[in-house]
C-alpha positions as CSV (number, residue, x, y, z in Angstrom):
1,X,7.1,-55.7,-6.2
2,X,4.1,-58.3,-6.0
3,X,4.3,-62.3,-6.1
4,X,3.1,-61.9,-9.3
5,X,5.2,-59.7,-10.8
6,X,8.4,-61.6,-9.2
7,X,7.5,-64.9,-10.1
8,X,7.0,-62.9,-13.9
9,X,10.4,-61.6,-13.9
10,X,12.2,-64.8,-12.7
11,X,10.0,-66.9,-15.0
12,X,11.0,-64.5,-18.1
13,X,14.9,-64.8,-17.1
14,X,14.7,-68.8,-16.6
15,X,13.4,-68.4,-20.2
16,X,16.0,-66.6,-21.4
17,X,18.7,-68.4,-19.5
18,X,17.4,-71.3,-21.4
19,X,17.7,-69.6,-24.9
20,X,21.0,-69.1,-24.2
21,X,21.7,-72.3,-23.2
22,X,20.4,-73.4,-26.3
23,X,22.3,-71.2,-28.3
24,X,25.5,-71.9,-26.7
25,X,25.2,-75.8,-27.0
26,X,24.3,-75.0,-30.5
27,X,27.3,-73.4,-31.3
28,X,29.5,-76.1,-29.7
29,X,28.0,-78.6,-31.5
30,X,29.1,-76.8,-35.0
31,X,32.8,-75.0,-33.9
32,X,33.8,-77.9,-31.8
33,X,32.1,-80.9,-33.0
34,X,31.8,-80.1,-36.3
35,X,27.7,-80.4,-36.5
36,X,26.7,-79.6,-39.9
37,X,23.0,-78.3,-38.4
38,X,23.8,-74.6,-36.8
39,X,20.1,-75.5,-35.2
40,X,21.0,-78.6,-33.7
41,X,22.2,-78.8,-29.5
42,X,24.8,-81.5,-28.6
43,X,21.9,-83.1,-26.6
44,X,19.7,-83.4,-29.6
45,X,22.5,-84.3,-31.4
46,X,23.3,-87.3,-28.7
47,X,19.5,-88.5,-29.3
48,X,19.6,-88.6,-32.8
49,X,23.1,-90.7,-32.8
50,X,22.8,-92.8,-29.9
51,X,21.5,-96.0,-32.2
52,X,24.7,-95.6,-34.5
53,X,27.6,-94.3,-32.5
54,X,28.8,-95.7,-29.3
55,X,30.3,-92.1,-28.5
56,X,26.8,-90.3,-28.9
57,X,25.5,-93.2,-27.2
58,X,28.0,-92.7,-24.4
59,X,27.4,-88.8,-24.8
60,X,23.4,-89.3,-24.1
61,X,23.8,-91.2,-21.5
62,X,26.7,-88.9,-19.7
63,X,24.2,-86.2,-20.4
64,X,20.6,-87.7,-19.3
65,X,22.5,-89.1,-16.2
66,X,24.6,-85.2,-15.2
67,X,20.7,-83.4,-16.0
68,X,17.8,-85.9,-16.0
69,X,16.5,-88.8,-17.1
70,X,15.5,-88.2,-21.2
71,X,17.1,-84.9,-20.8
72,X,18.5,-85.8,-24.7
73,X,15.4,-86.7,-26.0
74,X,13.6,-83.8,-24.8
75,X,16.5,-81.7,-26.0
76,X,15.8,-83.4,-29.8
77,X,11.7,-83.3,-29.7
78,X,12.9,-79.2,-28.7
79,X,15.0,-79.3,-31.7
80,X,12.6,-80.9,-33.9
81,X,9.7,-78.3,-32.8
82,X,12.0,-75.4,-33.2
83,X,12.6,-76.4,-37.1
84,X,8.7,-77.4,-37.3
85,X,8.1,-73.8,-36.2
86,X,10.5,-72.3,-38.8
87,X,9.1,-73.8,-41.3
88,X,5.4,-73.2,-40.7
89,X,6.4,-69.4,-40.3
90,X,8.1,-69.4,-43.7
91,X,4.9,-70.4,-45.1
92,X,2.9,-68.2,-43.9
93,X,5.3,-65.6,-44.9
94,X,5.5,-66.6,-48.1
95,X,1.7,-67.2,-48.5
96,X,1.7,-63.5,-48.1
């Protein structure tokens, strides 16, 4: 197998890696935390709550600190873009 073709295949399964880690955090932040967005990740979730909840605030910070620095906000902008995709699809599906 080439460099290229390696660097493909580990590329494409760090993507999907990261899918599922999306999905999975997803879906703990509706069974176990009661999210009301199914499309919302804890992290995004700690962003968007930090400035009115001292346990979201806590949360982001646990969770920048354990991954990186503005882990939670990048995890929200990622949320955000997702929905922003969504939407723009639907239109053009429905433009159709």
């Amino acid at each position: 197998m080439s460099k290229d073709k390696l660097d493909e295949a580990l590329q494409d399964t760090l993507n999907y890696l990261i899918r599922v880690g999306d999905a999975t955090s997803q879906l703990f932040n509706v069974t176990v935390l009661f999210g009301e967005n199914a499309n919302e990740s804890v992290s995004g979730r700690a962003y968007r709550m930090s400035d009115s909840s001292k346990g979201w605030k806590f949360t982001r910070a646990a969770l920048d600190f354990v991954l990186n620095d503005d882990h939670c906000e990048t995890a929200y902008l990622n949320d955000v873009a997702r929905a922003a995709k969504t939407l723009n699809d639907s239109k053009k599906k429905n433009k159709k």
